[in-house]
C-alpha positions as CSV (number, residue, x, y, z in Angstrom):
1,X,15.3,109.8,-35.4
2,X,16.5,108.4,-38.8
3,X,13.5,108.1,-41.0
4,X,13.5,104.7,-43.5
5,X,11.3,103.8,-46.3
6,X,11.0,100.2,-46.6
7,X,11.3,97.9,-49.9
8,X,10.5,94.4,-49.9
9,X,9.0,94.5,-45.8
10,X,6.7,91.4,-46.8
11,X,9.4,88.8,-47.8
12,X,10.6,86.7,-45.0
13,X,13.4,88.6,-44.2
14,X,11.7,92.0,-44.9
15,X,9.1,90.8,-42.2
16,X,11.9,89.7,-39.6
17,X,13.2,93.5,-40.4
18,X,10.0,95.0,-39.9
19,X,9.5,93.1,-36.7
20,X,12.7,94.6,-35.2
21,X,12.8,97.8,-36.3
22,X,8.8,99.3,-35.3
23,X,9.9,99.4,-31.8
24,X,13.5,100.6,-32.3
25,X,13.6,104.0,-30.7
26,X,16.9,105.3,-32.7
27,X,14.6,104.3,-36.4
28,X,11.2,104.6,-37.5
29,X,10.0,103.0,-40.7
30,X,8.2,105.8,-42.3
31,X,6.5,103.3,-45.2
32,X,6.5,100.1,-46.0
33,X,6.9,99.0,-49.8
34,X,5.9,95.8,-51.5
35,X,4.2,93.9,-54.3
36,X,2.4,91.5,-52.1
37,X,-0.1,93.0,-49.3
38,X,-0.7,96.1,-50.7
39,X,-3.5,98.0,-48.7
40,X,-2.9,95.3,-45.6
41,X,-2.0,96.9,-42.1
42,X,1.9,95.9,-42.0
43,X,1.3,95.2,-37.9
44,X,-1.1,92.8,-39.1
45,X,0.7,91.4,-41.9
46,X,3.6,90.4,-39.4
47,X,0.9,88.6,-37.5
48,X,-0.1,91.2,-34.4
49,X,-2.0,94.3,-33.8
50,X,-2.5,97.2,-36.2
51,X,0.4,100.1,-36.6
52,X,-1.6,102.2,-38.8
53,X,0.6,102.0,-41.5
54,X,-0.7,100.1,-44.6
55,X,1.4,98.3,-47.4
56,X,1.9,100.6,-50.5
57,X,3.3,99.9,-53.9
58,X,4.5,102.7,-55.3
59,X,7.7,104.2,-53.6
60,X,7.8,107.2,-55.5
61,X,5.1,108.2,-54.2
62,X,5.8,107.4,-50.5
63,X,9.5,109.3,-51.1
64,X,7.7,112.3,-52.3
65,X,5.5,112.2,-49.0
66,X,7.8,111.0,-46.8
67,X,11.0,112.5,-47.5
68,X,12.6,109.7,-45.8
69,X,17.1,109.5,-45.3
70,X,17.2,106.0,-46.2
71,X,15.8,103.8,-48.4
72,X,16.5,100.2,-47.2
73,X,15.6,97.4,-50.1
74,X,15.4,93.8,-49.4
75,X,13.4,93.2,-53.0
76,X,14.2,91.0,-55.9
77,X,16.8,92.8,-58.1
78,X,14.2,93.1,-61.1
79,X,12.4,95.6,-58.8
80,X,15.1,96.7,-56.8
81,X,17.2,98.5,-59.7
82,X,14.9,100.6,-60.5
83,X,13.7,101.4,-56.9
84,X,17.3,102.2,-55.8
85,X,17.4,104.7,-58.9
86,X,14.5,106.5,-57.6
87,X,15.9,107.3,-54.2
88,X,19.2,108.3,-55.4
89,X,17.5,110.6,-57.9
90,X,15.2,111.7,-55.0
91,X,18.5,112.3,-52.9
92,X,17.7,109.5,-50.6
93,X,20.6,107.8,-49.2
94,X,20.2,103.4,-49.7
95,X,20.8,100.6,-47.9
96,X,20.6,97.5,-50.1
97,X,20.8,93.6,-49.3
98,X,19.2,92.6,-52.7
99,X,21.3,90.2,-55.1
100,X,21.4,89.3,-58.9
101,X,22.5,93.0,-60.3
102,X,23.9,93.1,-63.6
103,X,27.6,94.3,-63.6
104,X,26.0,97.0,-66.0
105,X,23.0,98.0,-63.1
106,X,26.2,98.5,-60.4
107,X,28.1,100.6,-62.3
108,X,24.8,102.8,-63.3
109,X,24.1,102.9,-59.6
110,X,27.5,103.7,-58.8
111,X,27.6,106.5,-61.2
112,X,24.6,108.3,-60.4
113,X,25.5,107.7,-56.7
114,X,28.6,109.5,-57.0
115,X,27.0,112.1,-59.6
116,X,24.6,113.3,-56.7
117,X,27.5,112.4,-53.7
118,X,25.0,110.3,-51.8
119,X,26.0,107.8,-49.8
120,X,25.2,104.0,-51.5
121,X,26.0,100.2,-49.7
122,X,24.8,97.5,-51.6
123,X,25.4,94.1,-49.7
124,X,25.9,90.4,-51.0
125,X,25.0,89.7,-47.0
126,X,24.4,91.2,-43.6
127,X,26.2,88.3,-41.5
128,X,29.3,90.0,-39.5
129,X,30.4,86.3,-39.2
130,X,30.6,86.1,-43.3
131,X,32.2,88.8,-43.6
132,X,34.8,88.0,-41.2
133,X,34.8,84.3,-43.3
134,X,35.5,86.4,-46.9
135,X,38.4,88.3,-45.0
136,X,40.1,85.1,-43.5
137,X,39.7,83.5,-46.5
138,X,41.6,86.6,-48.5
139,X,44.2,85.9,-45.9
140,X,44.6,82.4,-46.9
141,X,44.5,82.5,-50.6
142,X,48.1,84.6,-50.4
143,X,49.5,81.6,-49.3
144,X,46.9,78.6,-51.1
145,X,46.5,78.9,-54.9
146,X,43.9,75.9,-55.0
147,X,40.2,77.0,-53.8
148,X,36.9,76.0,-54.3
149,X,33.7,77.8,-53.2
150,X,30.2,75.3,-51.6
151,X,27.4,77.6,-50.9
152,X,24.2,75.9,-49.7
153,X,20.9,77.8,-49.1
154,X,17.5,76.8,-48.6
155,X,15.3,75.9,-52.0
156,X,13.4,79.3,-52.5
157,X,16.7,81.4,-53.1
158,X,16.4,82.8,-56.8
159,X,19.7,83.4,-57.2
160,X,22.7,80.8,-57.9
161,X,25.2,80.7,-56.9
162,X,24.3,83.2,-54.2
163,X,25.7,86.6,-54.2
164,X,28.4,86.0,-50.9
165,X,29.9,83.2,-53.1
166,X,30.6,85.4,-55.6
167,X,31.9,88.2,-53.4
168,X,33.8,85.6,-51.6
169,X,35.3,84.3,-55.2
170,X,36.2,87.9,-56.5
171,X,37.7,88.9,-53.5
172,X,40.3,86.0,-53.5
173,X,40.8,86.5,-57.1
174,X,41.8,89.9,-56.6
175,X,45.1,88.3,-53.8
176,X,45.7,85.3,-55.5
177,X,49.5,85.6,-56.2
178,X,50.6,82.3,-57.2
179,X,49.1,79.6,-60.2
180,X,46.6,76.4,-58.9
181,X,47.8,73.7,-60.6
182,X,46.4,72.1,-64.0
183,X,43.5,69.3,-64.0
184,X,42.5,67.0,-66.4
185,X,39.2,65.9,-66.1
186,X,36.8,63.4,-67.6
187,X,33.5,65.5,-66.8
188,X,30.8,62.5,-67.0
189,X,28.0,64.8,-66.2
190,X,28.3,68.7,-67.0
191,X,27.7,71.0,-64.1
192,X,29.1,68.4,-62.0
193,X,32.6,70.5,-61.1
194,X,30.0,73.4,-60.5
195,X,30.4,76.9,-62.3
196,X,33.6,78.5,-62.6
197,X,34.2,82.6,-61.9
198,X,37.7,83.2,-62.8
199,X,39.6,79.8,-62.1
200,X,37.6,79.5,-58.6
201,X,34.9,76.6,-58.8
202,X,31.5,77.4,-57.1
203,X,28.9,74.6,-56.1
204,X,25.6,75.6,-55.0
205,X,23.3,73.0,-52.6
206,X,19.5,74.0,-52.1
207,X,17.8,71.8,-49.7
208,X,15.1,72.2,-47.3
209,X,16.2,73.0,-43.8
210,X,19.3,75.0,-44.8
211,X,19.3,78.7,-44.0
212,X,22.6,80.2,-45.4
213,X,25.9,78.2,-45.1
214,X,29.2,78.3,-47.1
215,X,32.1,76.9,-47.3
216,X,35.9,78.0,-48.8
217,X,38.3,75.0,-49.2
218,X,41.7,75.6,-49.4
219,X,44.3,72.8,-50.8
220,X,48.0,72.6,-50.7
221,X,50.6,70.3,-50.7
222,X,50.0,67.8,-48.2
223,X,46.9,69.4,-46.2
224,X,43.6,71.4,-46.5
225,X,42.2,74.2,-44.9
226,X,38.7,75.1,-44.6
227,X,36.8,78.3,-43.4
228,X,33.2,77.9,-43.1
229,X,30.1,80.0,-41.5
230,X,26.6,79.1,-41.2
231,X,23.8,80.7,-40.4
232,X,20.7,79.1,-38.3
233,X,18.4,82.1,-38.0
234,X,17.3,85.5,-40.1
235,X,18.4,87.5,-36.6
236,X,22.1,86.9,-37.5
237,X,21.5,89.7,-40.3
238,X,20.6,92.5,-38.0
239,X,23.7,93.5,-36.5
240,X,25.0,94.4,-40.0
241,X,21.9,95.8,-41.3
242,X,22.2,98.0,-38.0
243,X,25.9,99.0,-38.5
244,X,24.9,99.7,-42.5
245,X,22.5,102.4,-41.6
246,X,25.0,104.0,-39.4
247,X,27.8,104.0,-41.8
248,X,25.7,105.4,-45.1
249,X,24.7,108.4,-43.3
250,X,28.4,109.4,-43.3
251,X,28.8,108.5,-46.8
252,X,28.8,110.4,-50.1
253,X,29.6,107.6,-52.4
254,X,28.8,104.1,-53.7
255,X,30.0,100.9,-51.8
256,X,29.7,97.5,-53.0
257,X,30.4,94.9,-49.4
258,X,30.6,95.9,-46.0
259,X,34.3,95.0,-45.6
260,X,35.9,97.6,-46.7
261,X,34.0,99.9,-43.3
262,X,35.1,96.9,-41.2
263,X,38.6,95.9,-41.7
């Protein structure tokens, strides 16, 4: 059985984690890491019956005990960083869904990653369906030069624009063979045409009742083509997070995405 240490198990997705993966019989969550509910029972803290296994703080500390394969981290990226440097330098292979690293923090975890040849997948997002939207979407910007990126999440995201937009935007900057055309614009309010990575406008939408949703609009001459995915529930996550901690046990290396094991 694959032994995980947990980072970030009390955020609402961290708890929808937890939930599935205490009574998965091919993984067992050896601790559970946070900055909220330290000291709490994390059965209870997910709202049932007592696991004996209490909320702890400091993941050193649990590695060193533990000796766990895999650290999976669903944190904020201030915390995160340095909790993904631990494990590596602990030789603890990482799953990571956590957004809003510095270019600087990738290529330090990269580095060291490939320094100790320990397998490394930090995700911008879980979703097999978004994934499969960033691929059909490089597929199309080969043949439409014109894009624009709308990512809408609900209001307690941290990040904007969120980390699949940009993924999504580098990606088709990367295949983009041909020139979108020139505008000249009278920008009445700034931020209105939304932030731009590289030529590809991104809007972001927070609103209550919005999950994750994104869209990539295509223009050409004449027509428009747009690829879109939307998520309704925190389950859609798992299947990836599942197929992650398959994959980075045969890994010695870094990965940033989870195309590049799909496709």
């Amino acid at each position: 059985m694959t032994r995980i240490v947990f980072s970030g198990a009390c955020g609402k997705m961290g708890k929808e984690i937890s939930k599935h993966f205490i009574e998965s019989p091919e993984y067992e969550i050896v601790g559970f890491v946070d900055v909220v509910n330290v000291g709490q029972d994390m059965g209870e803290v997910l709202g049932g019956s007592p696991i004996n296994k209490t909320v702890e703080s400091d993941l050193r500390e649990v590695i060193n005990r533990e000796k766990p394969d895999i650290l999976l981290d669903f944190s904020r990226a201030d915390g995160a960083y340095n909790n993904i440097l631990i494990a590596l330098e602990n030789s603890v292979k990482v799953v990571s869904g956590t957004t809003g690293f510095t270019s600087e923090q990738l290529k330090k975890i990269e580095d060291i990653a490939g320094q100790k040849g320990i397998g490394c997948i930090i995700a911008p997002n879980f979703s097999l369906g978004a994934l499969v939207m960033i691929k059909l979407a490089e597929m199309a910007a080969k043949y439409f030069a014109d894009v624009e990126i709308i990512e809408y999440h609900h209001p307690f995201k941290v990040d904007a624009p969120s980390g699949t937009a940009i993924k999504t935007a580098l990606t088709l900057n990367s295949v983009r063979n041909n020139t979108p055309r020139e505008t000249k614009e009278e920008i009445k309010l700034p931020g209105s045409r939304g932030g731009d990575l590289d030529g590809i406008k991104i809007h972001s939408v927070r609103l209550p009742g919005l999950v994750a949703h994104q869209e990539v609009l295509f223009g050409g001459r004449g027509q428009s083509l747009t690829i879109r995915h939307d998520v309704y529930s925190r389950e859609s996550y798992l299947d990836g997070i599942l197929f992650a901690l398959r994959k980075v046990m045969e890994l010695n290396h870094y990965i940033f995405g989870l195309e590049s094991l799909l496709f």
